[in-house]
C-alpha positions as CSV (number, residue, x, y, z in Angstrom):
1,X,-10.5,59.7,19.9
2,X,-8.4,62.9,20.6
3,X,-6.7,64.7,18.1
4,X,-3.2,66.3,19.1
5,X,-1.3,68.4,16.7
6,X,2.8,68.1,16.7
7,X,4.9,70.4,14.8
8,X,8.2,68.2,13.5
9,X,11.4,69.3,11.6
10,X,11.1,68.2,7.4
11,X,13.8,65.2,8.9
12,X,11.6,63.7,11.2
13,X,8.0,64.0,8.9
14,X,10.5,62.2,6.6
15,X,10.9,59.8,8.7
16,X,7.4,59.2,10.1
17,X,6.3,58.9,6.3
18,X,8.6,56.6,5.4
19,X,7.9,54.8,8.9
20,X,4.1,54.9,7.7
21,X,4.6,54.2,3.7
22,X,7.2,51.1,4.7
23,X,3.9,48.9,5.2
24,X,3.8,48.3,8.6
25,X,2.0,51.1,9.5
26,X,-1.3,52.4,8.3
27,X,-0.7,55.7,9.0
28,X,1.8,58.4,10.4
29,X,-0.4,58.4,12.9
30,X,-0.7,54.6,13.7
31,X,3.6,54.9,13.7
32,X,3.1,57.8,16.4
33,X,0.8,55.7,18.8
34,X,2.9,52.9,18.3
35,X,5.8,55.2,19.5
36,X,3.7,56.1,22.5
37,X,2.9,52.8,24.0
38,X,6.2,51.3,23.3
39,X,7.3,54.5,25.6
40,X,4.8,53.8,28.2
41,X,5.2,49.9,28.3
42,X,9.4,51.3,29.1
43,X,8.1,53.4,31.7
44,X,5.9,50.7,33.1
45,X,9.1,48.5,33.3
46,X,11.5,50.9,34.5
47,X,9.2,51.7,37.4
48,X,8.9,47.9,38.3
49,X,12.7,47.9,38.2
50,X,13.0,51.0,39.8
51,X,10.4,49.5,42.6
52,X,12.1,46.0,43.0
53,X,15.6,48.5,43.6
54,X,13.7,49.8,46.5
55,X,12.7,46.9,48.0
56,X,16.1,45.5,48.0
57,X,17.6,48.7,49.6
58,X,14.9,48.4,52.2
59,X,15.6,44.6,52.5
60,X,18.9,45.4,54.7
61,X,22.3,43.4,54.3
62,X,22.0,39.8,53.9
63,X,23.8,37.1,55.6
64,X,24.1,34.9,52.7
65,X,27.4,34.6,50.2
66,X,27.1,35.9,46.9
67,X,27.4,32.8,45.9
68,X,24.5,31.7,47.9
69,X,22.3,34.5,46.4
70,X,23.6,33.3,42.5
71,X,22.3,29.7,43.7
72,X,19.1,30.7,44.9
73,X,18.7,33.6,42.1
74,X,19.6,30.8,39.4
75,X,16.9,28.3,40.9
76,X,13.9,30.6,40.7
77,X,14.8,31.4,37.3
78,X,15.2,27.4,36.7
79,X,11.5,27.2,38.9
80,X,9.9,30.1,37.0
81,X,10.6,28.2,33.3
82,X,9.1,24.4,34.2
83,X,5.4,24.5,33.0
């Protein structure tokens, strides 16, 4: 594994002790790489969302009602849920 050294202000090495002494974590640095995939799983997601913006953009102007979108939106959610 690679080691990375990170200068922090007395506040924040507060708070990633406290973070690490609290018992969920076994170490500052187990509280740090938790930190970093939570930040890469929100990158992950914003770029899906940012993706799926795209696509819609790109889709052109549809000729269905808003309210026929909300139906159809609301069905694949209902479709998605059954097992």
């Amino acid at each position: 594994m690679a080691s990375v050294n990170i200068s922090l202000s007395e506040t924040m090495k507060d708070w990633v002790d406290a973070q690490a002494a609290s018992g969920r974590f076994n170490s500052a640095g187990d509280y740090v790489r938790d930190l970093i995939r939570q930040d890469q799983e929100r990158s992950d997601g914003l770029a899906q969302v940012q993706a799926l913006i795209a696509e819609g953009f790109d889709s052109g102007i549809s000729a269905s009602s808003l309210d026929d979108v909300l139906a159809e939106a609301r069905e694949r959610s209902r479709s998605a849920r059954r097992p």
